[in-house]
N, C-alpha and C positions, 0 to 999 in steps of 0.2 A: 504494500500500500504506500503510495507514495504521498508526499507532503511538500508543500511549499519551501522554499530554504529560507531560513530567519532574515528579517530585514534589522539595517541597521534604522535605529530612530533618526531623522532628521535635525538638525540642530537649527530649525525654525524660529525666528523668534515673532517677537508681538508684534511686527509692520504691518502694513495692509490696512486699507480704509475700511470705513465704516459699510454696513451692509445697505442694501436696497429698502427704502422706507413706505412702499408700499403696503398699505394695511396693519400697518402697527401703531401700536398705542402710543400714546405723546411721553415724553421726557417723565412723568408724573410729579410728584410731589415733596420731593426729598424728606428729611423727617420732619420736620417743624411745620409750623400753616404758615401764615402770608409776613412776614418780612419784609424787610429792606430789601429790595432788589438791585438797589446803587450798587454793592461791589460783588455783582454778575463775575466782572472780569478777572477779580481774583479768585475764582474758584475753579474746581477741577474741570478742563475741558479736554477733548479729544486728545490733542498732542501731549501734552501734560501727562493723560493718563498713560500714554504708550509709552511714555517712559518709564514710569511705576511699573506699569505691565513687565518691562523689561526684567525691571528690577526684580521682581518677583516672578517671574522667570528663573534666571539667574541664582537664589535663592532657592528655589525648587529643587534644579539643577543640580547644587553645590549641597543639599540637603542641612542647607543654615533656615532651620524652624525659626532665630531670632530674629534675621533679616526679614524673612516670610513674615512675621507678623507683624514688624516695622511698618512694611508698605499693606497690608489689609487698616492697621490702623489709621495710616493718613487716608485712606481710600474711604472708610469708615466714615470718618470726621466728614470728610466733603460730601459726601453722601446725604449725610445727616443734617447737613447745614439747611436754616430757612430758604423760602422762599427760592431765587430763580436760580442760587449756588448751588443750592443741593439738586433743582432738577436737572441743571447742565452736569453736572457728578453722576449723576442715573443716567442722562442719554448717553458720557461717554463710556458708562461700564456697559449698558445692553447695546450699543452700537459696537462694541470691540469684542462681546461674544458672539453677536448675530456673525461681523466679520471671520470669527474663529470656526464656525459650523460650517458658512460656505465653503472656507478654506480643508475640513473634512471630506465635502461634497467634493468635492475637485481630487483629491486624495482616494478618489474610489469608495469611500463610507458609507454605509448604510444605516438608517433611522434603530434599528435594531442590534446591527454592529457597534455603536457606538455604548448604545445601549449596556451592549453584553461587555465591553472591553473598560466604561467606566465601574461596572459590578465587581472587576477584576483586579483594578490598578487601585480603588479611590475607594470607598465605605457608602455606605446606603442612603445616604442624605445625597452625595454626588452623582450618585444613579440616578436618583427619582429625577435633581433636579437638569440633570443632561436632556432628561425629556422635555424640559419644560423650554430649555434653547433650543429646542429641537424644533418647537411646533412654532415657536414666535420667526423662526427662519423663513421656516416654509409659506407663514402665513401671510407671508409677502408676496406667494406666487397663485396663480390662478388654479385651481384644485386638478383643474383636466390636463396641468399641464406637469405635471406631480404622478412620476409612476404609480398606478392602480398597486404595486407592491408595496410599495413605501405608505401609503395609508392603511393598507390592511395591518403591517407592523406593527402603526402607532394604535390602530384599534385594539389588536390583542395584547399593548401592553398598556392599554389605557390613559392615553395620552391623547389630549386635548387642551385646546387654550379655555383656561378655567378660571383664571382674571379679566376685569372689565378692559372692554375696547382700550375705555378713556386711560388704562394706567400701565404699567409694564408689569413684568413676571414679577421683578424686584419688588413695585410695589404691591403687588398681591399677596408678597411670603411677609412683608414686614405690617400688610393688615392682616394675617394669620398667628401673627406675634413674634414672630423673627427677629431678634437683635441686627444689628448692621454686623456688627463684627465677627458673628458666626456664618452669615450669609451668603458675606462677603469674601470669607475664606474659602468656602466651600465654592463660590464662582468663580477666583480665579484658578483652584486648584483644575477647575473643569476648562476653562479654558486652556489654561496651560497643557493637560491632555491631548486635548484639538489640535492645538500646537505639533505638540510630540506624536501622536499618531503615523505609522508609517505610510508609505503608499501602496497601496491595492489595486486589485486588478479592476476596470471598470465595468460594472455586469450591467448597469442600466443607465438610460440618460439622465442627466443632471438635471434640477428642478428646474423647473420653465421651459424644459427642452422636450418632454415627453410628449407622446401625440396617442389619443384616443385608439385602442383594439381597434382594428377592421381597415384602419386608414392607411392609404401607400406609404404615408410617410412612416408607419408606426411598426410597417412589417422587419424593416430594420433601417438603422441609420447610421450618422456617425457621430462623435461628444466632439469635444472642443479640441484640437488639435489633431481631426481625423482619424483618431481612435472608432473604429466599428463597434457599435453597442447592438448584440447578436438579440431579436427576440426570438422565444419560445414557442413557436407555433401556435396555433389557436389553443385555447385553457380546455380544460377536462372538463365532458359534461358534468352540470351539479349533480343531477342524481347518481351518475356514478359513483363520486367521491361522498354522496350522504348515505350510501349501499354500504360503502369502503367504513367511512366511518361508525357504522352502526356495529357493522360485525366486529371493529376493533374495539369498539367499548365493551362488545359482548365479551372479545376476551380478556380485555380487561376487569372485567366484574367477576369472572364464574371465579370459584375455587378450583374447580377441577382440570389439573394441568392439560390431557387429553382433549379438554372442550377448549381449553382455552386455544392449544396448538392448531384446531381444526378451522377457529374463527382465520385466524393468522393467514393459514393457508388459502381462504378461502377468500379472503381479500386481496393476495397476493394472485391468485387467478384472475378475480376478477379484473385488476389492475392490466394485468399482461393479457387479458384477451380484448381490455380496451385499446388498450396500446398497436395489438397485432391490426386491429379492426381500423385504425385511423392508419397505419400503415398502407392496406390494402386500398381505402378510399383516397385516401392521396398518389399511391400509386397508380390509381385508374382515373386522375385529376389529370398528374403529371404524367405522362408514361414515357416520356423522356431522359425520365429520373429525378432525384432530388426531391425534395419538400418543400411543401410552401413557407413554413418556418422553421428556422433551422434550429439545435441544440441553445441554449442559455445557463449560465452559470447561477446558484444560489446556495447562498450560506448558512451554513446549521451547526448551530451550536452546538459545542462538546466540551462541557462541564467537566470539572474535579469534584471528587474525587474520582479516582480511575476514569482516568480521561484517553488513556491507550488502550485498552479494552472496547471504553464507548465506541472510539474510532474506529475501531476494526470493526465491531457491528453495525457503525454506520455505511464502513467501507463495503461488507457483506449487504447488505440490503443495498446497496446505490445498483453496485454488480448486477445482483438477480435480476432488479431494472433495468438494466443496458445503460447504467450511467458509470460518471468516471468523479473520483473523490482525489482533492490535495487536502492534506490535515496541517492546517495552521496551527499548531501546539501550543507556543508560545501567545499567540492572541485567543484561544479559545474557540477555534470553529473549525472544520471542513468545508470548502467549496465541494456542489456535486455540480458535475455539468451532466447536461443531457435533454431531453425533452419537456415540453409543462410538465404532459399529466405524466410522465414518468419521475419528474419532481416531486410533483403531490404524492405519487406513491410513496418514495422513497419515504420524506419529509413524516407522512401518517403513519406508516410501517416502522420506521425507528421511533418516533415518539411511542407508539405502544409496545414497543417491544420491551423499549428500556423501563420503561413503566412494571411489565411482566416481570423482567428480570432482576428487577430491583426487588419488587413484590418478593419474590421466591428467594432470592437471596438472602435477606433478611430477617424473612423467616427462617432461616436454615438459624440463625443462633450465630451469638460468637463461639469461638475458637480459638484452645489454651495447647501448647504444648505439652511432652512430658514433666516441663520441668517448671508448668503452670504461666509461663510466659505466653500471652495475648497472640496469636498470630491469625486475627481476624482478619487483618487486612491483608495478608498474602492470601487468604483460603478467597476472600471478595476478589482479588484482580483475577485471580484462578478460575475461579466461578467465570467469570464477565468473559473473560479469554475462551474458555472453553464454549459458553454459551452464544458467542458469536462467530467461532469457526463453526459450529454444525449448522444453526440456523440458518445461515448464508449457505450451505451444501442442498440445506431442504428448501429453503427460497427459491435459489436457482433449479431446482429437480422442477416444484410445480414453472415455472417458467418456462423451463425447456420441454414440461410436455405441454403444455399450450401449446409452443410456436412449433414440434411436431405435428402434435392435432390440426393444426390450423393449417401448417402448409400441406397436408395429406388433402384438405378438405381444400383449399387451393387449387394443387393439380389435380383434382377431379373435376377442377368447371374451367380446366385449362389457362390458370393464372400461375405466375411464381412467386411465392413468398420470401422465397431465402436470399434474392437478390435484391431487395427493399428493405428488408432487416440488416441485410450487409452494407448497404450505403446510408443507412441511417445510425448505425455502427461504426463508420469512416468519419461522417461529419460531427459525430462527438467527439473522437477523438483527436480530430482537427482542430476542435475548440480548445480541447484539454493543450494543445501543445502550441495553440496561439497565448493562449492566456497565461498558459505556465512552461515555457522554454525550459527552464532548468528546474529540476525537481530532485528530491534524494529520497530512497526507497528507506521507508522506516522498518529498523528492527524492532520485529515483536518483543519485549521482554520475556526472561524463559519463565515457563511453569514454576513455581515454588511449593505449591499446593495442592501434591496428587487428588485429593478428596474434594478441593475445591473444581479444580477440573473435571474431574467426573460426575461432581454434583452440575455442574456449567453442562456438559453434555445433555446428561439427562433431562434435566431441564427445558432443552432444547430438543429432545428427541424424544418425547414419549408417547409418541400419537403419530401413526399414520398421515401422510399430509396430502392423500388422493384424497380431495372433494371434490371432484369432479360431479357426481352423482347424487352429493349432498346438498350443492348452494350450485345452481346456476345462473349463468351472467344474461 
């Protein structure tokens, strides 16, 4: 399985203007009410604060927490100041984050990558509020023009602008009761992130660049310096993926491992005979060859603990789907490239899995040595290791008798299936080697925990996985 090779971080600093002020709320209210507004001019304004920003920067950097709170507390103060000081202090700090998000967006980032990698580096106040720069960015751009992805993101992680028009993020957290000098810490340690953020691959167009499903322009294009932004061919019917999702809740619910493994399977059918299905009608669109949309790349999280186990049963489920994974480690995710719905497969199919297998794992109990030493967490990465080499064996088994089945039933109405699954096979992995030139193949960590591997197996293997005759598509 191979993975991305580490990027070095950028030594970025805080330059770059202010972001685009389309739809965003006014400077607001700094702490105090109405004031003297005569000395506007000595207070924190734009350039002023990019120098601060620097500073604390720098501070970050050099891991001087007393300098860091130096420059939050002058930032604080201006902030805080009456009347027109303190709202020019607030427009130049959300004007130099809004700047620091775009500066993300151009870095290949995602509403949800961002997400995941300040969960990673910074504490849970810096998460939440990474969402909250996140939606006053966007809210600058026209909705339609804002990948259909990048909204669904902010929906399942619930994010919305949740303060009035009239006032900024800032002032929304300090009418919730927010001191200045906690708030303030917390923003620019999030900016300074944005900063430092490496660069990525770019999987979809940058906000105000996206073009509505269905449109010539939308079928693919190119980002800003003629980078190609590949889409994914037309999306997966909804009912197939509310079919998919029913049976994975099923097996996510039952107790019993047998019932649960049959649901698994039986949505991994369904998946790959939709797959086969849109193959075959595209091939009788095209018969030239090719697809109307081609492979697209999308990022999926891969949490700690045992984060090289998860990956490998992300990397086994992408497989069975005809997709291709790089395991970014160090930031927390896998790219899978390949098709929509074989995305959405993937995407539904490892989410339940890891759900199962966590489930079962857990209940298996900790694990002491002879000599009563803990060795819970080798017999867990054991488990996860084992349970995602078979799973991925019987993933691909019903996979490959689908697209048996299916080309049997092919050359009986005199069509060929295997030369459409072979060029839609090519074009993935065309992507896989546009997007990631240099890759390094990861080693598995070894077994340390016979019992946990074989409890991994088993878990994985207890049930028959022909449903053919049980759930049809």
């Amino acid at each position: 399985m191979g993975r991305a090779s580490r990027r070095k971080h950028p030594a970025g600093g805080a330059g770059g203007g202010g972001g685009h002020g389309g739809g965003h709320g006014g400077g607001g209210g700094g702490g105090g009410g109405g004031g003297d507004d005569s000395g506007a001019g000595d207070g924190l304004d734009g350039a002023t604060f990019a120098v601060l920003l620097q500073q604390a920067f720098d501070a970050l950097d050099d891991g001087d927490g007393h300098g860091f709170d130096d420059v939050v507390v002058v930032t604080a103060s201006a902030c805080g100041a009456d009347g027109a000081r303190g709202r020019a202090a607030v427009t130049a700090v959300v004007e130099r984050a809004r700047a620091a998000v775009g500066r993300a967006w151009q870095a290949g980032w995602q509403p949800a990558d961002l997400h995941r990698v300040a969960g990673r580096r910074l504490g849970p106040p810096e998460q939440r509020l990474v969402l909250d720069l996140v939606v006053d960015e966007l809210a600058g751009h026209a909705r339609a023009t804002v990948d259909r992805r990048w909204w669904a993101q902010l929906d399942e992680l619930e994010a919305d602008v949740w303060w009035p028009t009239s006032q900024t993020w800032l002032d929304g957290h300090r009418v919730r009761g927010a001191d200045w000098f906690s708030l303030l810490s917390q923003t620019l340690q999030v900016v300074h992130l944005l900063h430092r953020v490496p660069t990525l691959e770019r999987l979809s167009p940058l906000p105000g660049e996206a073009t509505p499903p269905g449109t010539d322009a939308g079928a693919s294009g190119e980002g800003d310096g003629g980078e190609e932004v590949r889409s994914a061919g037309p999306p997966v019917d909804d009912r197939i993926l509310t079919r998919v999702r029913m049976l994975l809740a099923k097996a996510e619910s039952t107790t019993y491992p047998a019932e649960a493994e049959t649901f698994t399977a039986g949505a991994q059918a369904l998946m790959a005979r939709h797959r086969i299905d849109a193959v075959l009608l595209q091939g009788a669109d095209r018969p030239g060859g090719g697809t109307a949309g081609g492979p697209a790349g999308r990022r999926i999280g891969v949490d700690t603990p045992y984060d090289s186990p998860k990956a490998m049963l992300l990397h086994a489920v992408a497989t069975a789907n005809r997709c291709r994974t790089v395991w970014s480690s160090d930031l927390g995710f896998s790219t899978v490239m390949g098709f929509e719905a074989d995305l959405d497969a993937v995407e539904l199919l490892f989410t339940s899995l890891l759900v199962q297998a966590t489930h079962t794992m857990t209940a298996a109990g900790s694990r002491s040595d002879g000599y009563g030493r803990s060795r819970t967490r080798s017999f867990r990465q054991s488990f996860l290791t084992g349970f995602a080499a078979r799973i991925g064996e019987r993933l691909t088994e019903v996979a490959d008798a689908e697209e048996a089945a299916a080309t049997e039933r092919a050359a009986a109405g005199g069509r060929e299936l295997v030369p459409l699954l072979q060029a839609r096979a090519e074009e993935v992995d065309d992507l896989a080697t546009q997007l990631f030139p240099q890759t390094q193949q990861s080693r598995v960590r070894p077994v340390r925990d016979a019992e946990g591997w074989h409890s991994g197996l088993a878990a994985a293997d207890r049930a028959s996985l022909d449903t053919r005759d049980r759930i049809t598509g």
